[in-house]
mmJSON file of the N, C-alpha and C atoms, coordinates in Angstrom:
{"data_MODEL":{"atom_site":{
"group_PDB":["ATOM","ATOM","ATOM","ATOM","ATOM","ATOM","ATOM","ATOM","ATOM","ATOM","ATOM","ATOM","ATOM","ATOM","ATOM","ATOM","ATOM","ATOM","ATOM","ATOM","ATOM","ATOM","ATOM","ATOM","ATOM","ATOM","ATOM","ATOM","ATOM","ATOM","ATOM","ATOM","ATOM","ATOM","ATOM","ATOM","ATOM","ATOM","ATOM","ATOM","ATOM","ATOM","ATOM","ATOM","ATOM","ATOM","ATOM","ATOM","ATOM","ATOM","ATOM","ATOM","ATOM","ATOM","ATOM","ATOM","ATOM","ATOM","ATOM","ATOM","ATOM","ATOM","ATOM","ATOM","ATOM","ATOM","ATOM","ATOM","ATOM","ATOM","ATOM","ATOM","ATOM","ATOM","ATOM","ATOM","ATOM","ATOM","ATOM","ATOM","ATOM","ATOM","ATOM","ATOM","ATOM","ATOM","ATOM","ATOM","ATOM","ATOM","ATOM","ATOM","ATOM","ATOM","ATOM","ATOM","ATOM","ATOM","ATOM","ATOM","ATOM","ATOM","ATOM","ATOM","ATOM","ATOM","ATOM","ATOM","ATOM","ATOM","ATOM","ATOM","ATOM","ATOM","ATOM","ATOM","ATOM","ATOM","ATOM","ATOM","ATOM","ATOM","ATOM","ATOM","ATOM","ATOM","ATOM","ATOM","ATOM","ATOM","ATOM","ATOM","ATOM","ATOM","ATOM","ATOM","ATOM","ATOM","ATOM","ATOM","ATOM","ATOM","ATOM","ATOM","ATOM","ATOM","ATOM","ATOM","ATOM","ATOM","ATOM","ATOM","ATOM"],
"id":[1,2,3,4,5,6,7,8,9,10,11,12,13,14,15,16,17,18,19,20,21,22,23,24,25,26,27,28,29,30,31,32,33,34,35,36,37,38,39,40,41,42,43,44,45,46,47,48,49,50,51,52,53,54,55,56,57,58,59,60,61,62,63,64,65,66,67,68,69,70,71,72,73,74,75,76,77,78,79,80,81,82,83,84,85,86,87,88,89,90,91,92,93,94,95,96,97,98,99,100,101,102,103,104,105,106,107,108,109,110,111,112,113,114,115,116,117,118,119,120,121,122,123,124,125,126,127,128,129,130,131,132,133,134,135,136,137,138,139,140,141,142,143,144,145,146,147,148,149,150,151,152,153],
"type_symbol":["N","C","C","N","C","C","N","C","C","N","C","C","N","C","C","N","C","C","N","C","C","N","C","C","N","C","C","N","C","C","N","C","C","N","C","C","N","C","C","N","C","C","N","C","C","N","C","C","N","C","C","N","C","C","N","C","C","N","C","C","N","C","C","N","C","C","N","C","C","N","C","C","N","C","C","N","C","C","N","C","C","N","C","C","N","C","C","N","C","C","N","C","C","N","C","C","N","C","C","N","C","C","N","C","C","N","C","C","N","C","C","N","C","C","N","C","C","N","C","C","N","C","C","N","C","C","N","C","C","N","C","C","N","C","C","N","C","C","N","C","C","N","C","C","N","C","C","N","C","C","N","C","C"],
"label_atom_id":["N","CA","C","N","CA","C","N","CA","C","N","CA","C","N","CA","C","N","CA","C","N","CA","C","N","CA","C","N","CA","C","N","CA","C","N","CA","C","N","CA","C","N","CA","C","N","CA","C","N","CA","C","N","CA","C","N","CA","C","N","CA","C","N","CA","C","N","CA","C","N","CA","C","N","CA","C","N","CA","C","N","CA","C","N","CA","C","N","CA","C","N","CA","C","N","CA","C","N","CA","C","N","CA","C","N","CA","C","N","CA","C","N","CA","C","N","CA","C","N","CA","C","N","CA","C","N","CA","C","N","CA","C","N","CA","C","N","CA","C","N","CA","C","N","CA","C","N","CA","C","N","CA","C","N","CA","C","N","CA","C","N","CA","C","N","CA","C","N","CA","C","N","CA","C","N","CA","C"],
"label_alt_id":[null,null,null,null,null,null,null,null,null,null,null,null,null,null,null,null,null,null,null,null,null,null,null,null,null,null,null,null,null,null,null,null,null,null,null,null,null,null,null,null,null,null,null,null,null,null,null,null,null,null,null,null,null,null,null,null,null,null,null,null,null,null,null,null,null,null,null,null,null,null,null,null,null,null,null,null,null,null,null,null,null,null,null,null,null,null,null,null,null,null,null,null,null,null,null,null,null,null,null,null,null,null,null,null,null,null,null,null,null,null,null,null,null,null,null,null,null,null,null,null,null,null,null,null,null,null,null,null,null,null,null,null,null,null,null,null,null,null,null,null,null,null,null,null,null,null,null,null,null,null,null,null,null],
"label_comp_id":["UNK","UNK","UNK","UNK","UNK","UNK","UNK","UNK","UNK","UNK","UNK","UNK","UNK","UNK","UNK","UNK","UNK","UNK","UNK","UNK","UNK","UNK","UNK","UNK","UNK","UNK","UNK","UNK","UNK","UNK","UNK","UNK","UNK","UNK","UNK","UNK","UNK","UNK","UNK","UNK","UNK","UNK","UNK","UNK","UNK","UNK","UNK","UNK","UNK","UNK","UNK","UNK","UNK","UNK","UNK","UNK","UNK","UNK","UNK","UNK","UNK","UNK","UNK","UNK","UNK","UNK","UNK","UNK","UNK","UNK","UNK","UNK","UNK","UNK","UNK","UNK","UNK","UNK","UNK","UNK","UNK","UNK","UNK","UNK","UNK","UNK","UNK","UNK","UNK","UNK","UNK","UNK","UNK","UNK","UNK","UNK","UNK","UNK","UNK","UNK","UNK","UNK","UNK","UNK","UNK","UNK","UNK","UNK","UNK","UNK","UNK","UNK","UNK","UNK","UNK","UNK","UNK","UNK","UNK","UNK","UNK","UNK","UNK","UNK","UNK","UNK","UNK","UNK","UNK","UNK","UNK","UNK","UNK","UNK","UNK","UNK","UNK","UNK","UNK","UNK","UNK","UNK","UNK","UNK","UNK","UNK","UNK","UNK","UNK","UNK","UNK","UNK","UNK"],
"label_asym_id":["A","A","A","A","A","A","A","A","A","A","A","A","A","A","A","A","A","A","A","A","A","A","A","A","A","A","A","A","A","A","A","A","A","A","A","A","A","A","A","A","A","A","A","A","A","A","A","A","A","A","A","A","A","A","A","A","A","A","A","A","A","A","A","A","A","A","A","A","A","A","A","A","A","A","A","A","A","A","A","A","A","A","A","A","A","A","A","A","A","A","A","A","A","A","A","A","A","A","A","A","A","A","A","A","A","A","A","A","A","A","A","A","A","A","A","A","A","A","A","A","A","A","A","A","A","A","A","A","A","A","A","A","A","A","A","A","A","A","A","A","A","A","A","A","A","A","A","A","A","A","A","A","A"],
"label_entity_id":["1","1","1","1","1","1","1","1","1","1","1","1","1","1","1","1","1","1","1","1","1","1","1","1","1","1","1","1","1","1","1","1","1","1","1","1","1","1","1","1","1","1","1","1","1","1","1","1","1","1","1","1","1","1","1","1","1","1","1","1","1","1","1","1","1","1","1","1","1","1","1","1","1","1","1","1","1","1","1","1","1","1","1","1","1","1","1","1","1","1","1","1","1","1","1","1","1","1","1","1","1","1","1","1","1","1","1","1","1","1","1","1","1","1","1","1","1","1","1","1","1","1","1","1","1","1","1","1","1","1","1","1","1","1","1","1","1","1","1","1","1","1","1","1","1","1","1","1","1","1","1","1","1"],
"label_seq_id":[1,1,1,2,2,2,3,3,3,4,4,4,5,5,5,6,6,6,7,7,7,8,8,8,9,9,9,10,10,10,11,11,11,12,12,12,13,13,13,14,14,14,15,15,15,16,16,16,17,17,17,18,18,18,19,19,19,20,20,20,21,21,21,22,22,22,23,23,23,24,24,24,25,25,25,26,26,26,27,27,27,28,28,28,29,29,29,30,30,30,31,31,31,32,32,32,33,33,33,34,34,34,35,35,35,36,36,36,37,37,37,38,38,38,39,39,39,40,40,40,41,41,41,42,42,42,43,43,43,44,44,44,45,45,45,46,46,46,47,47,47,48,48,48,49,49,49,50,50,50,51,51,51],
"pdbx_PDB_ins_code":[null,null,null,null,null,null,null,null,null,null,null,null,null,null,null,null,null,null,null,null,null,null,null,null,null,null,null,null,null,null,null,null,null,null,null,null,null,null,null,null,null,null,null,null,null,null,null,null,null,null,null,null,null,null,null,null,null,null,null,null,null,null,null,null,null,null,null,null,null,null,null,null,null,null,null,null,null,null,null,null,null,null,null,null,null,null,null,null,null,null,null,null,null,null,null,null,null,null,null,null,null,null,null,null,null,null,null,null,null,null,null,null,null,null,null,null,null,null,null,null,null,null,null,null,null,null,null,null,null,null,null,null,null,null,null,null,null,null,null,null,null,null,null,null,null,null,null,null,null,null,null,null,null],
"Cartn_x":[0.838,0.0,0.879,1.815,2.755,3.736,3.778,4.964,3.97,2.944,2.179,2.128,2.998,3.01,4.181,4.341,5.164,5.058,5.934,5.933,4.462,3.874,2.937,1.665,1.734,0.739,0.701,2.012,2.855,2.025,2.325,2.324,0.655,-0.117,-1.616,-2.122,-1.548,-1.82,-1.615,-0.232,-0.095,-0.508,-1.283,-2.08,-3.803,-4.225,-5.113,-5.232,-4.148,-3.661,-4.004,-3.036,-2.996,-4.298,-4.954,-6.408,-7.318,-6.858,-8.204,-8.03,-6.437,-5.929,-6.769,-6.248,-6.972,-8.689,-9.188,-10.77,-10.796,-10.247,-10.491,-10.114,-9.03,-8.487,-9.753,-10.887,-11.568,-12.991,-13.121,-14.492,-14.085,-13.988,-13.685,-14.805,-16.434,-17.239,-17.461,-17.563,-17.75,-16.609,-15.374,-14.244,-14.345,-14.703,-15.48,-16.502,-17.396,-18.464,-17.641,-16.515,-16.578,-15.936,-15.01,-14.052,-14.829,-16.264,-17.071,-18.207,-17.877,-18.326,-18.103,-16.456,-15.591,-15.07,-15.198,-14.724,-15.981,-16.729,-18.947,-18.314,-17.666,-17.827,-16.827,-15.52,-14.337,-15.055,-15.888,-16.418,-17.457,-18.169,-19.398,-19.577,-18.284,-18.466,-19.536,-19.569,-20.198,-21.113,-20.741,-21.509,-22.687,-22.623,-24.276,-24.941,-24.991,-25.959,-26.148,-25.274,-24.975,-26.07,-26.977,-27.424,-27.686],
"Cartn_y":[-1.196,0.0,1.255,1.089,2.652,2.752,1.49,1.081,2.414,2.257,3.501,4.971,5.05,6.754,7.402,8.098,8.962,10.316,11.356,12.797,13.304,13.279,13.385,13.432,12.342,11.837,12.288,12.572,13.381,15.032,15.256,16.931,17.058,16.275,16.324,16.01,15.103,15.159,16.085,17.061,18.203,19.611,19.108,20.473,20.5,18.892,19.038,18.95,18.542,19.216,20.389,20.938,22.462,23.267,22.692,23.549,23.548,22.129,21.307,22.434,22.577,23.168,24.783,25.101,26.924,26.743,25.789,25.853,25.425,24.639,24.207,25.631,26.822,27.862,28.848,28.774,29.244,29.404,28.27,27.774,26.761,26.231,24.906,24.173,24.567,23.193,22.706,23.26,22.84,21.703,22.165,21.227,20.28,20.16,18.7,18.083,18.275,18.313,17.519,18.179,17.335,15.942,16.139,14.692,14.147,13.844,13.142,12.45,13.475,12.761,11.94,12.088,11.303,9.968,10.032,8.869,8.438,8.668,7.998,7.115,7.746,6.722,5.652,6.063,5.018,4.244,4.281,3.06,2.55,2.82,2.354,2.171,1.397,1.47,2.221,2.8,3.203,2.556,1.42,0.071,-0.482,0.161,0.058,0.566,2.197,3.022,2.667,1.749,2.355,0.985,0.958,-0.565,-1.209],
"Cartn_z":[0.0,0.0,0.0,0.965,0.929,-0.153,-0.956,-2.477,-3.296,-3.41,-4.679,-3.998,-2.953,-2.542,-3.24,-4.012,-4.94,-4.337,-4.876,-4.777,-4.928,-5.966,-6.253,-4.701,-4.854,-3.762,-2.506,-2.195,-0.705,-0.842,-2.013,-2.116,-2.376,-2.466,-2.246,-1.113,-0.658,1.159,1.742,1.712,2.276,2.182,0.881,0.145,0.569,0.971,1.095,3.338,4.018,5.177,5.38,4.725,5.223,5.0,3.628,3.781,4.522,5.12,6.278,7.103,7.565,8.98,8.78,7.84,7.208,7.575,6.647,7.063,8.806,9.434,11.003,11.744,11.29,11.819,11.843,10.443,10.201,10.719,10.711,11.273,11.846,13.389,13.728,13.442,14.04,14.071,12.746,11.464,10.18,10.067,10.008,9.975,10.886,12.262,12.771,12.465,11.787,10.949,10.016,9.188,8.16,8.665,9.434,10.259,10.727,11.041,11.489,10.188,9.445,8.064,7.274,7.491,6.41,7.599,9.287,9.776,9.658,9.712,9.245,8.582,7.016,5.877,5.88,6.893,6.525,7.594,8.435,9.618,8.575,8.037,7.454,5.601,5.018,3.325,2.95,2.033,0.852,0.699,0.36,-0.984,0.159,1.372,1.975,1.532,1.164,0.88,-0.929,-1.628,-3.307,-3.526,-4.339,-4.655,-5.688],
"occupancy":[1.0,1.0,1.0,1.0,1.0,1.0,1.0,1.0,1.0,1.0,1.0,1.0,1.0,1.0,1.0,1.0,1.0,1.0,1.0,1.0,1.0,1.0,1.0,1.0,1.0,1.0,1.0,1.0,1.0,1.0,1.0,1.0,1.0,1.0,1.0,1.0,1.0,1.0,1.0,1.0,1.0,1.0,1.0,1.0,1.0,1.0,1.0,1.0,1.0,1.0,1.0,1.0,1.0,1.0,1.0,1.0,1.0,1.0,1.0,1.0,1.0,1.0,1.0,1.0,1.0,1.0,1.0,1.0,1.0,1.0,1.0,1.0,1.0,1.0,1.0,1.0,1.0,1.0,1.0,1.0,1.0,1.0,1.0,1.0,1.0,1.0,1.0,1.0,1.0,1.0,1.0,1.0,1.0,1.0,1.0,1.0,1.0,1.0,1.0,1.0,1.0,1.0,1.0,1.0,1.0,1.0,1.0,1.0,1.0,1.0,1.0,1.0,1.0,1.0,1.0,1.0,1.0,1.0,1.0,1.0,1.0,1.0,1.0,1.0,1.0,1.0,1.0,1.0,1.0,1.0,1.0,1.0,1.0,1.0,1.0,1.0,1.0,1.0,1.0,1.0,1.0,1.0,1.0,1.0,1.0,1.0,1.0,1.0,1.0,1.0,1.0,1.0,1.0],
"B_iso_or_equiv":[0.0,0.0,0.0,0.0,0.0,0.0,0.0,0.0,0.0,0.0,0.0,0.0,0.0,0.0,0.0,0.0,0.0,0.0,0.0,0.0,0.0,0.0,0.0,0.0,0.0,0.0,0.0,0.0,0.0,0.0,0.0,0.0,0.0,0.0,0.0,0.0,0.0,0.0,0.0,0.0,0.0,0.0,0.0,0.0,0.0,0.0,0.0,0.0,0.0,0.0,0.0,0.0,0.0,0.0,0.0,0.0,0.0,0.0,0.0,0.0,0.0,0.0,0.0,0.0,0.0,0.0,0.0,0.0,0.0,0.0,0.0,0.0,0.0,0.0,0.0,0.0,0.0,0.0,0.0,0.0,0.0,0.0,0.0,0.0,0.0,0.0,0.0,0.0,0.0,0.0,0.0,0.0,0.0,0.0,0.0,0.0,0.0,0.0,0.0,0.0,0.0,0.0,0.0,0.0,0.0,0.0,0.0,0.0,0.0,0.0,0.0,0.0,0.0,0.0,0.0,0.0,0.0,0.0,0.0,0.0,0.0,0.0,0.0,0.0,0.0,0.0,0.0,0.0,0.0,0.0,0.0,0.0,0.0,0.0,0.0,0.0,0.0,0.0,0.0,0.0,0.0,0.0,0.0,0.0,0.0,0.0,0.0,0.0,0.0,0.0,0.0,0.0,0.0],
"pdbx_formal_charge":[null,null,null,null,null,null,null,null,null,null,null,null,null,null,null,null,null,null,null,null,null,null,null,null,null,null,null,null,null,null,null,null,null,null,null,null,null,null,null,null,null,null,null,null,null,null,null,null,null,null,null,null,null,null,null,null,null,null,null,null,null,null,null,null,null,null,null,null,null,null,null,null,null,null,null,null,null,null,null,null,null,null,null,null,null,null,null,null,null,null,null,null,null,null,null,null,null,null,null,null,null,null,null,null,null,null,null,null,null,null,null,null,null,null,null,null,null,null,null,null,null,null,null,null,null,null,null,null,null,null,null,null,null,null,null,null,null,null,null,null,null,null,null,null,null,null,null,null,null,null,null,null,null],
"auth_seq_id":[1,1,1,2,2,2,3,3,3,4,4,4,5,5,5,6,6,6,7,7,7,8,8,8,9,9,9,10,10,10,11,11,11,12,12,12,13,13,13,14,14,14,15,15,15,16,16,16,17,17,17,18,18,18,19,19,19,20,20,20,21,21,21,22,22,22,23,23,23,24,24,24,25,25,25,26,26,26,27,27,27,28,28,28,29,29,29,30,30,30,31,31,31,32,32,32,33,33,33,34,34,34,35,35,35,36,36,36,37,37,37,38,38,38,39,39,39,40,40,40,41,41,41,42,42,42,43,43,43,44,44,44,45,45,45,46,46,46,47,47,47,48,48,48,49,49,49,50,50,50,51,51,51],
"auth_comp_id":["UNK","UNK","UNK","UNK","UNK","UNK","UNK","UNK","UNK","UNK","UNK","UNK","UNK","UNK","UNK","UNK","UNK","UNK","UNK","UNK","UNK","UNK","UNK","UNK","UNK","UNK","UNK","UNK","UNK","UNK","UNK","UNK","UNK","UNK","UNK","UNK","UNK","UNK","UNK","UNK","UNK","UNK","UNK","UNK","UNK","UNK","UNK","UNK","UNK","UNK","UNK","UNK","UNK","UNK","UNK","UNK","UNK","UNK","UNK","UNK","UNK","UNK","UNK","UNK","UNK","UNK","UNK","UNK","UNK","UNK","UNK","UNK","UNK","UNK","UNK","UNK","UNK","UNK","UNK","UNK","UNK","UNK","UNK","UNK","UNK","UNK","UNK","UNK","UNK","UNK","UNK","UNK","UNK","UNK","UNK","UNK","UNK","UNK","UNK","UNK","UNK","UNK","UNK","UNK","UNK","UNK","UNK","UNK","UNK","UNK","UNK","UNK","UNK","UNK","UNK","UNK","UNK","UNK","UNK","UNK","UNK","UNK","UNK","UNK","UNK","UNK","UNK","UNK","UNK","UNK","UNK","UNK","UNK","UNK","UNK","UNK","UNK","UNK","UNK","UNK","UNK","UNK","UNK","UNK","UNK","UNK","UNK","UNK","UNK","UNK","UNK","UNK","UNK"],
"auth_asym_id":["A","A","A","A","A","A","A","A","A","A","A","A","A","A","A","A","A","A","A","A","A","A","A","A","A","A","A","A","A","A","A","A","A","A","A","A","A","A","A","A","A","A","A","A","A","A","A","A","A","A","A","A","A","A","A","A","A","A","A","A","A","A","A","A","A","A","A","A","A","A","A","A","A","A","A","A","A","A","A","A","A","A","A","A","A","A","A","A","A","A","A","A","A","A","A","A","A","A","A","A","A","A","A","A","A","A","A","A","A","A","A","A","A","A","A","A","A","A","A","A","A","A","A","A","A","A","A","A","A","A","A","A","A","A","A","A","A","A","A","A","A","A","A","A","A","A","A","A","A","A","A","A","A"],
"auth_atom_id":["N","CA","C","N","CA","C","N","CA","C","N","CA","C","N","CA","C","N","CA","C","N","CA","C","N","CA","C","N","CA","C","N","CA","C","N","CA","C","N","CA","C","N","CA","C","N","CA","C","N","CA","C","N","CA","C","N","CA","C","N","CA","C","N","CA","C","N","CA","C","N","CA","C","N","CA","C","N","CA","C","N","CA","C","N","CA","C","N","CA","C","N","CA","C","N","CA","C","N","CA","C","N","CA","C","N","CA","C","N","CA","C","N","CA","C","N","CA","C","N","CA","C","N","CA","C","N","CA","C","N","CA","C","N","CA","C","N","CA","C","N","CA","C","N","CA","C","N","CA","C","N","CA","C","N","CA","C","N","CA","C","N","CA","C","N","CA","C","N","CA","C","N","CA","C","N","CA","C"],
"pdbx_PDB_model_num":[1,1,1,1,1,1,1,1,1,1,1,1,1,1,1,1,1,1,1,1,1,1,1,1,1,1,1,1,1,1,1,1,1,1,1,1,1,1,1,1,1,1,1,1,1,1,1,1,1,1,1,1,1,1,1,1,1,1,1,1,1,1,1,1,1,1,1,1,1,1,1,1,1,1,1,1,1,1,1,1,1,1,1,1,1,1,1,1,1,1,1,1,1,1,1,1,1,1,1,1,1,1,1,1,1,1,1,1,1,1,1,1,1,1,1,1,1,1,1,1,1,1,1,1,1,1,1,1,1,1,1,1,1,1,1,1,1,1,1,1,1,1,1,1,1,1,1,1,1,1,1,1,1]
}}}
């Protein structure tokens, strides 16, 4: 799994980091809002709701 992490891939994690951090600086509860959205979906697949 960590063999397909390239430059690439690094510098989108950290791009999409730092914006999290900017929107959480910004508005915190939205930005928990969304981290509670996105751990929702990594606890609960997709392919429940898709049919």
């Amino acid at each position: 799994m960590l063999k397909h992490i390239g430059p690439r891939e690094i510098i989108a994690a950290l791009g999409l980091a730092s914006t999290g951090a900017g929107v959480a600086l910004i508005n915190l509860p939205a930005a928990l809002v969304a981290v509670g959205v996105v751990l929702f979906f990594l606890a609960v697949p997709p392919r429940h709701f898709v049919r």
